[in-house]
N, C-alpha and C positions, 0 to 999 in steps of 0.2 A: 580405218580400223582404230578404235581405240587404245591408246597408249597405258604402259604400266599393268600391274598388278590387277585384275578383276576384281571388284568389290562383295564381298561376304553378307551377305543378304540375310538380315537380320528379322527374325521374324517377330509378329506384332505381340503383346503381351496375353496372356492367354487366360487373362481374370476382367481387363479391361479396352482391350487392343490399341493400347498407347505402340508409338512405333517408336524406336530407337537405333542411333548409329553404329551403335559399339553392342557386342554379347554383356560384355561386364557392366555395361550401363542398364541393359535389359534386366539381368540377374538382380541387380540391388535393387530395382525398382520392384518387382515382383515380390522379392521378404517384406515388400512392407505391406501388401495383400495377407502372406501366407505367416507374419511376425517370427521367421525361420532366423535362427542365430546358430551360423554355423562357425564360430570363432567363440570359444571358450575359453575364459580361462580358471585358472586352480581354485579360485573362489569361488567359483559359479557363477560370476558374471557374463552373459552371452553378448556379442555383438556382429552386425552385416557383415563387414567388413573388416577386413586384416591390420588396416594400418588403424583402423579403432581401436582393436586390441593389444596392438603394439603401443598403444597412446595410454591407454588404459596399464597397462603395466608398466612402463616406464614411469607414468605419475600415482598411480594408486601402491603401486610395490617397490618402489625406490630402484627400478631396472635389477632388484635382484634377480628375477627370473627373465632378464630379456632373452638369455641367450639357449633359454630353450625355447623362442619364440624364432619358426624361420624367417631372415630378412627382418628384423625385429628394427624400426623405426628408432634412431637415438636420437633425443631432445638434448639441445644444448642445455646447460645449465643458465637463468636470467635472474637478472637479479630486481625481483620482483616488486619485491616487501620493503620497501622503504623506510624510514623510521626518520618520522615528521615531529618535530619536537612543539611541544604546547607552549603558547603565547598567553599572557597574562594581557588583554585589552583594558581590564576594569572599566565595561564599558554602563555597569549598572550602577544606580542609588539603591540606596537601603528605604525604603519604607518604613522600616522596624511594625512592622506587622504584628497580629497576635501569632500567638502559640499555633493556631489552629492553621494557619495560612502555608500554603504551596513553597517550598524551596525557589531560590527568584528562576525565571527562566529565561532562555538564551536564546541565542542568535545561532543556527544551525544551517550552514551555507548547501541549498538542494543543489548546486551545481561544483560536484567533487573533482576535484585535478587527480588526475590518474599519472602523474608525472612518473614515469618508467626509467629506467636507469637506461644509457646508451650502450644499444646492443648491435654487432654486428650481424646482420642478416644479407644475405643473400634474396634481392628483391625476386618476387615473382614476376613472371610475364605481364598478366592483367593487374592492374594496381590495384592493391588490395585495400578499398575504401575504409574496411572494419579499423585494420591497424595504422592508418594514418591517421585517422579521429582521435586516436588514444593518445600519439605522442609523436614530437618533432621528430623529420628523418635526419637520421645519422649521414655524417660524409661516406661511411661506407654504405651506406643504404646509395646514394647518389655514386659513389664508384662501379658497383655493381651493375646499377641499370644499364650499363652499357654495354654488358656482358648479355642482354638480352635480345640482340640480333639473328641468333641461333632460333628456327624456326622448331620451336617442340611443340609436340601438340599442345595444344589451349585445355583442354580437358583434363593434362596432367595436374596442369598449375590451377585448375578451378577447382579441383577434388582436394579434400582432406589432405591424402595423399601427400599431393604436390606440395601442399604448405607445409608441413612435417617437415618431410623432406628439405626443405630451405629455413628451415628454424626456426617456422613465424609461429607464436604463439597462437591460438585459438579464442577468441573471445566469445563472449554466449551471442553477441550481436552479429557476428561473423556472418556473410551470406556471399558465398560465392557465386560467380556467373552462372552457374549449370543449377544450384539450388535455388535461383531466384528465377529459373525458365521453370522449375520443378514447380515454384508456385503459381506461377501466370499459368501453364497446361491447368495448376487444380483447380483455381476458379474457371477456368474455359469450360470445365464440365460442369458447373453450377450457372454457365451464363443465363439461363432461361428466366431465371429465379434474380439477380441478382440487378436493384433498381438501375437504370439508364442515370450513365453520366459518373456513378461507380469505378472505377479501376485502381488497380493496384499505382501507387505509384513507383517513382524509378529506385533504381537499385540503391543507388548513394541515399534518397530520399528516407526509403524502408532502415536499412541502416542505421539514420543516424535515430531514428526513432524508438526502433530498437534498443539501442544504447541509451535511451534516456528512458527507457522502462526500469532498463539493468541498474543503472544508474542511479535512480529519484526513482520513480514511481513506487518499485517493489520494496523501497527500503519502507513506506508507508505501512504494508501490511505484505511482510517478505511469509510467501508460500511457493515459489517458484525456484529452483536449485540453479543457481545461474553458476556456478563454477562448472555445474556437469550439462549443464543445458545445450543444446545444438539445432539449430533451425532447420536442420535433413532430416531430424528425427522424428517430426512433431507434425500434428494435422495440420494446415493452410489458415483453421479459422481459428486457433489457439495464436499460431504467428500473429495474425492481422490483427485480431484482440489487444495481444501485446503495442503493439505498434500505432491502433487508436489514441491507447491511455498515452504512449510515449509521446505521441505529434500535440497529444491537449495538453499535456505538458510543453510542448515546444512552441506554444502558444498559435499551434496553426489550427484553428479553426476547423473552416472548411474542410481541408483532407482530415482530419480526425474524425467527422461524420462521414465521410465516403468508406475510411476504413472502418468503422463501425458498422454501416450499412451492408457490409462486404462481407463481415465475419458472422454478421445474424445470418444474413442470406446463405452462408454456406452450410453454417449452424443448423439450421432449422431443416436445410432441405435435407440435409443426411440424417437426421432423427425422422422427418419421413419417409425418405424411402427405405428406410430399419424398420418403420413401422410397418410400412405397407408390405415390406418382405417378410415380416414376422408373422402376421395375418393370413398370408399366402402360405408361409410353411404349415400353420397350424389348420386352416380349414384343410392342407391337404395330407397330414398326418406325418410331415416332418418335424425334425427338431425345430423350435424357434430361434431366432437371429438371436447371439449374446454377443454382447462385446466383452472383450477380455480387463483384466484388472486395470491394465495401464490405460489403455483406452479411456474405459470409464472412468478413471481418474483426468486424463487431457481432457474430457468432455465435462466434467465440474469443475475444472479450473478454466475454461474459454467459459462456460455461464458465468461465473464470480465476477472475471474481467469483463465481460460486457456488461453484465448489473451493476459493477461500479461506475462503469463507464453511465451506463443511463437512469443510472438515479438522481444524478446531481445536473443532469445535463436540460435543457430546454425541455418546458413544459410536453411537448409532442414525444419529444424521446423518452421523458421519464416516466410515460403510461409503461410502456416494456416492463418497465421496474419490478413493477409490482406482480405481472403475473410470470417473470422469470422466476423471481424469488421462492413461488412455489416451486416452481421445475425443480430449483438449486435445492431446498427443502427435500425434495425426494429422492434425489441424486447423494446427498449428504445421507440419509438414512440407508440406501443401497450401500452405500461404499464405506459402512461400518460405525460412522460415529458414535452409538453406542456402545460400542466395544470394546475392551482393553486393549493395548497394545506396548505393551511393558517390553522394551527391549530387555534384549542376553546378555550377560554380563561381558562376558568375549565377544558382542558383534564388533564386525571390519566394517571399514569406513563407507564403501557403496551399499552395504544393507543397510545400514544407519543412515544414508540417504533417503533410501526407498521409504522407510518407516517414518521417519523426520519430514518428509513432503509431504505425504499421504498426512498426519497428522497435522501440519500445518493447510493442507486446504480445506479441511474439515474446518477447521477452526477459523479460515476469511471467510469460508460458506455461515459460520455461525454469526461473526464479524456482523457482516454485513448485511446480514436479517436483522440483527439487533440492531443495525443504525438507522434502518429503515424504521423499527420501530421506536427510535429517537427520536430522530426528526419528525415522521409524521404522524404518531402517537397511533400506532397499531398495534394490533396483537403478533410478538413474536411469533415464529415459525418455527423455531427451532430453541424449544427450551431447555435450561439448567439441568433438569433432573433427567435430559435425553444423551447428553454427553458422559460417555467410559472412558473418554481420551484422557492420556497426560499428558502435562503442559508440555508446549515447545521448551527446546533447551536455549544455549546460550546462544547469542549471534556471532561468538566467536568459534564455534565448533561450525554454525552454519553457512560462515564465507570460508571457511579452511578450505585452499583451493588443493590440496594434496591429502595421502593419508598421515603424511607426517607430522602436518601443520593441524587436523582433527586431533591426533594422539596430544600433543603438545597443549592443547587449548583446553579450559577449565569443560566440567563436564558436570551437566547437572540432574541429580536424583531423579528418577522416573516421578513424580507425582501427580495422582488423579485429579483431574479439575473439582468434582464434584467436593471429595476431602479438602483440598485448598479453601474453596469457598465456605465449606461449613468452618473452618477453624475461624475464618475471618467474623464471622457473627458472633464466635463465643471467645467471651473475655477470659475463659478457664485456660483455655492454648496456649503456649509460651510461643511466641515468633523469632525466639533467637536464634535457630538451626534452619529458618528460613530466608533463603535467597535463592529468588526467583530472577529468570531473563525477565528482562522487558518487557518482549511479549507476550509472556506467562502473566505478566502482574496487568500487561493490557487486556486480558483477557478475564482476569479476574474482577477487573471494574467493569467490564462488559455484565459482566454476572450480576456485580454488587445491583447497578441500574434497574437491568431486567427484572430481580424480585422487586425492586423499588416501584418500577410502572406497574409489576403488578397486582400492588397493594394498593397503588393509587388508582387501577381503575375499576376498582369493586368498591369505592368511598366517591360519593356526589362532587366533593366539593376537597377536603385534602385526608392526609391519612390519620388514623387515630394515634394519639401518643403511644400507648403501648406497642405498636406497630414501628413509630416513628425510631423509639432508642435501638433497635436491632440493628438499624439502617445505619446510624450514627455510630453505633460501634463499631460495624464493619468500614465503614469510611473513615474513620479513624486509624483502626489498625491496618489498612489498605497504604493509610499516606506513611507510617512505619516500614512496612515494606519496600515503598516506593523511594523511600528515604535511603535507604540500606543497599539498593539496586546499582551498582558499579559493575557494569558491562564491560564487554574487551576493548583492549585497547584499540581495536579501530575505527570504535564513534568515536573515541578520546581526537584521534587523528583527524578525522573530519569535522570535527568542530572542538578547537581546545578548549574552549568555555561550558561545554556542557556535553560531558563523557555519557550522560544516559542515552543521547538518542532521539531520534524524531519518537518513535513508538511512547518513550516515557512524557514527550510532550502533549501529544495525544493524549498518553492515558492521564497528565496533569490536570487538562481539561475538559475530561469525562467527570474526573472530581469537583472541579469547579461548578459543572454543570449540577450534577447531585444534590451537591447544597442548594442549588439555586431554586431545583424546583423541589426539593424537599421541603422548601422553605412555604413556595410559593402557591404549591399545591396542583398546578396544572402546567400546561401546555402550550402560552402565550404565543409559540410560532408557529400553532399546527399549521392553519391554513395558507400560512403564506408560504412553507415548506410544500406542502403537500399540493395546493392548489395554483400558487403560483401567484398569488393574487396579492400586490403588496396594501393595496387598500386593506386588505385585513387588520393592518397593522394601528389603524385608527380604530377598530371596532372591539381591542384589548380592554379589561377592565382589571380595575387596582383592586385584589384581593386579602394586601400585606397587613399583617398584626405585627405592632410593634412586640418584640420578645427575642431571648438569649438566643434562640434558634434563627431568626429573623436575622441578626447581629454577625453569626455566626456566616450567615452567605452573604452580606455585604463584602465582609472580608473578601471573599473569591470574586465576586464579584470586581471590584476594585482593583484585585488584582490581576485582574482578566482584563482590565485597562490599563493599569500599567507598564504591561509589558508593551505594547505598540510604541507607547510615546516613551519609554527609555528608549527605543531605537530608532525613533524619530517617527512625526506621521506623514511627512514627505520622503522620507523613502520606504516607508512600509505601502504608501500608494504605486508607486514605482518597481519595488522589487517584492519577488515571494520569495519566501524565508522558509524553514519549520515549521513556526506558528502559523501557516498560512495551510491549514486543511481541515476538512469536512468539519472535525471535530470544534477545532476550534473556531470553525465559522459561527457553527450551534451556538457555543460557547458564546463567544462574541456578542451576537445577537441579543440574546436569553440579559445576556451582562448588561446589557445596555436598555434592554427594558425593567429589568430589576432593580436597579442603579436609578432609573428617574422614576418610577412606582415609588420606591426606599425614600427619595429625597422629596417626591411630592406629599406622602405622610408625613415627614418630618416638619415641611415647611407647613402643613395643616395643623399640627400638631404646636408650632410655634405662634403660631396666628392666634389659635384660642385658649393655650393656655400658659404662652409665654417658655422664652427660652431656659429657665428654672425647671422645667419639666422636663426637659433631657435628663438621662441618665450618662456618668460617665463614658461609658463605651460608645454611647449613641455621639456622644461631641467627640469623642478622639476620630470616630471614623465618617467628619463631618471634615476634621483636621486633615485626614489623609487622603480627602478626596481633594480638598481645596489643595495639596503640595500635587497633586497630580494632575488636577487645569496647569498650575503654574509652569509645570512643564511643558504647556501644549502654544501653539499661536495665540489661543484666547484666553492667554491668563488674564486680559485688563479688562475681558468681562466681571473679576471678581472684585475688581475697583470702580465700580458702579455704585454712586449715593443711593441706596434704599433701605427701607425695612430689613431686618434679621431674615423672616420670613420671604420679603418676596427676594432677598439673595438668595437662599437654599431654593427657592423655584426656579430662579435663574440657574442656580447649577446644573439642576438637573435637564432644562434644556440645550446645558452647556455638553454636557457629557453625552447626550444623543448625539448634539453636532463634531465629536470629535468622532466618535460611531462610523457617522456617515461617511466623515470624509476620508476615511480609513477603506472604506468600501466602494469608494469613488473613483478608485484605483486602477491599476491594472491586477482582474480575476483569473483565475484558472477555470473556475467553475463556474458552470451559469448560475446556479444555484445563487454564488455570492452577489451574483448582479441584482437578482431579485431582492436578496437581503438588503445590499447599498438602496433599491429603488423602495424599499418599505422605510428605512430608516430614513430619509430623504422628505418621504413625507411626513413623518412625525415630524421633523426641523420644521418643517412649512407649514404645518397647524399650530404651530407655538407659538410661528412670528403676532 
């Protein structure tokens, strides 16, 4: 006869017939079928479970109201917030550039120290991989563990709950033992679908990938709320998205396409069986399957992460690209992007989430159509005159991990994109009551570009002057803006040399790029972007006219190569930095073909009608290129006996081969492999 207590027979789930050990593990499983929040609080905010809301008011209301909350959960107080003081490296030269040229740029370390102050904690049962990633353990962290002999249940200490309860903070990467069998069951019911050889990987694995999403990835194009973020709350293929881009970032390869392969596959099969159930409702005179607002919002933010994920990635993946981008294009027009959304003068801190998220993934959905229509010279998806949104606010109100730390933090005027952008054309507008975040002014050269392609693709060959000065006074007054742009003090702390931010790096060299094909007129990397094909790269042809405008994108140009070689081109092959994304790859590129176009005219130009025929400007920036080899391995190419002329030819197959070997490196993205293997062949048709 069997011993002890008889077991409570817990019946199977009654939307999906999952089977569970516990009622209470039953019950939370089931709200996420029925999106039931039966824990409210004064605000309106709903949540599953109890010790959410007790989490939720201790942090969003400063525990004024804990104590009308029963068993109300109390967070120790940690000391979080650090206050990292700024180092002066002076690790740049001056160029002394014109007037017209980019603020210098900097050295922006993607790999942040999260160094935590020493916190007693009382360890949990199962070690909790999230919080030992963040920071070394304390003696009392190793005092305690031995206090863990006492058999409690594992379930207590895997739950929310249980962490609370022991003090441990919450990170957005956080995935405990019971949430990470919660994922492996979700893909179990997508096995059918999902390619052989596929699996999720281990828990510590997920993890740490996770954390280097939170970490680097999202600071690229932040549209994901990671102070309020929680992996129990969220679909499986929105997780595994995250955790792709994090592991291509952790330079693994392989599992970053399994986990890509994994999040399509779940991806797609639950938009069809929505379809196929919505079809069924309708031929038989039910209501149609809707997914609710949040939903539909997790489902445009897993398409954005996987279209980033497969636009820049291996020819084979980056077909996906392109007919996602439609998906995400309709998905952006369902979930409101035309429409206002002007926050309340009095909204509290988690509505001003909701509205602040929803508003930023509209804007990487826009993002990221328009980069595709960068790089591979297509027709937008999502145009200027289709956005009602106002800009994202600052990035200090959007890491404020409390509501104290929101209130405390600069706050920025509701402004319409579409207004933003038209001021930027007209020289009438004063721009001194504007100051825009970062990613507001990244968004507004997203704009400036897009009417720029598309004036240039209704002109054969480049665009007509009248056309061109609009462009030019918008990029102008843009780099004003960009100039004026001092963000919170926490990019100040993650890189003391340069307080604007990866985002203002980016949008540095959306500008750079501007000039370059404002200048140039077309498109010199479509097909090696788009088709993969570095042979392309020989079939370019020289379209440049010497002129002020011409002059004008040398400048960026030039200076779009000098920042590698201030930081060296041996360790810019070695490590990623800032300057090492999508945009600035374009850049790069573009720079590098422009740069020996520019000097192979010069040096034709000196051949037939003698170095007398230079205009000033044309020799100063003959001067700042020749101090910028000097800096490189092959400055004693510029001490070669030759002609005037065949020197300036020689530069400019000098400056391809610093190009190259910058991309010779260690890449993130395959994209830039293909780049390194185009520029690689230019060097070798030179020799």
């Amino acid at each position: 006869m069997p011993r002890g207590r008889p077991k409570n027979v817990v019946p199977p789930c009654q939307y999906c017939h999952k089977q569970f050990k516990r009622q209470e593990h039953l019950l939370r499983h089931e709200r996420t079928h029925t999106n039931e929040r039966p824990f409210t609080c004064q605000c309106g905010q709903g949540f599953t479970r109890q010790d959410l809301l007790s989490r939720h008011m201790n942090i969003a209301h400063n525990s004024q109201h804990s104590e009308t909350v029963s068993q109300a959960v109390q967070m120790p107080a940690t000391g979080n917030d650090l206050e990292t003081g700024t180092v002066d490296f002076n690790l740049f030269w001056n160029l002394d550039l014109m007037d017209q040229d980019m603020l210098p740029a900097s050295l922006f370390d993607m790999e942040f120290s999260d160094l935590d102050s020493a916190r007693s904690l009382e360890a949990p049962k199962q070690g909790n991989f999230a919080q030992f990633s963040s920071r070394l353990p304390t003696l009392a962290d190793v005092d305690n563990a031995n206090q863990d002999d006492i058999d409690d249940d594992a379930d207590t200490y895997n739950s929310q709950e249980g962490r609370l309860r022991n003090g441990a903070e919450s990170e957005p990467w956080d995935l405990s033992q019971s949430c990470y069998e919660d994922l492996l069951r979700g893909t179990q019911d997508f096995a059918i679908v999902v390619p052989s050889g596929c699996t999720i990987p281990a828990q510590t694995t997920l993890i740490r990938c996770m954390e280097k999403y939170h970490r680097c990835v999202q600071e690229y194009l932040p549209f994901i709320h990671s102070a309020t973020f929680r992996v129990e709350h969220k679909p499986v293929e929105l997780v595994l998205a995250m955790a792709a881009l994090g592991s291509r970032y952790l330079f693994e390869k392989t599992q970053s396409y399994e986990l890509y392969f994994l999040a399509k596959a779940v991806l797609f099969e639950k938009v069809r069986r929505e379809e196929v159930q919505s079809a069924s409702n309708f031929v038989s005179g039910q209501d149609v399957f809707a997914c609710s607002q949040s939903q539909s919002l997790e489902r445009l933010q897993t398409f954005i992460l996987l279209l980033d994920f497969a636009s820049w990635s291996t020819k084979m993946i980056s077909r996906d690209a392109l007919a996602m981008a439609n998906q995400i294009a309709i998905l952006a027009r369902e979930n409101g992007i035309s429409e206002t959304d002007e926050k309340a003068e009095n909204i509290q801190w988690l509505a001003w989430i909701v509205i602040e998220e929803r508003r930023r993934t509209l804007y990487a959905a826009y993002v990221l159509v328009n980069l595709q229509c960068i790089a591979f010279d297509i027709p937008p998806l999502i145009l200027n005159h289709e956005i009602g949104l106002c800009l994202p606010g600052f990035a200090a109100q959007w890491r404020s991990a409390s509501a104290d730390q929101w209130e405390k933090a600069a706050c920025q005027p509701d402004r319409g994109f579409k207004v933003q952008l038209r001021h930027l054309f007209s020289d009438s507008t004063s721009l001194e009551d504007t100051s825009n975040s970062t990613f507001a002014n990244y968004l507004l050269i997203h704009g400036i570009i897009q009417e720029m392609c598309r004036e240039c693709h209704k002109s054969i060959i480049s665009m007509r002057l009248d056309n061109v000065k609009p462009i030019e006074t918008a990029l102008r007054r843009w780099q004003l803006c960009w100039e004026n742009t001092q963000e919170s003090k926490h990019d100040s702390n993650m890189d003391p040399l340069y307080a604007k931010g990866p985002l203002a790096l980016t949008g540095a060299a959306l500008l750079r790029l501007a000039y370059i094909r404002l200048s140039s007129g077309h498109n010199p990397s479509k097909n090696l972007l788009l088709y993969r094909n570095p042979d392309a790269m020989l079939q370019s042809t020289n379209l440049l006219q010497r002129s002020e405008q011409t002059n004008r994108a040398v400048i960026h140009a030039a200076h779009s190569l000098s920042i590698p070689v201030r930081l060296g081109i041996a360790f810019m092959t070695t490590t990623k930095t800032a300057i090492s994304s999508l945009e600035q790859s374009i850049c790069s590129l573009e720079s590098a073909i422009f740069l020996k176009n520019w000097l192979e005219l010069i040096s034709t130009t000196v051949r037939i009608s003698g170095p007398n025929d230079l205009s000033r400007v044309e020799k100063g920036l003959l001067g700042i290129i020749t101090d910028i080899i000097k800096g490189t391995p092959l400055a004693n190419t510029l001490t070669i006996m030759e002609d005037y002329g065949s020197h300036i030819q020689r530069m400019a197959c000098t400056v391809i081969k610093i190009w190259a070997a910058i991309f010779q490196g260690v890449n993130v993205l395959d994209m830039e492999n293909d780049i390194g293997a185009g520029l690689q062949l230019l060097v070798d048709s030179n020799r």
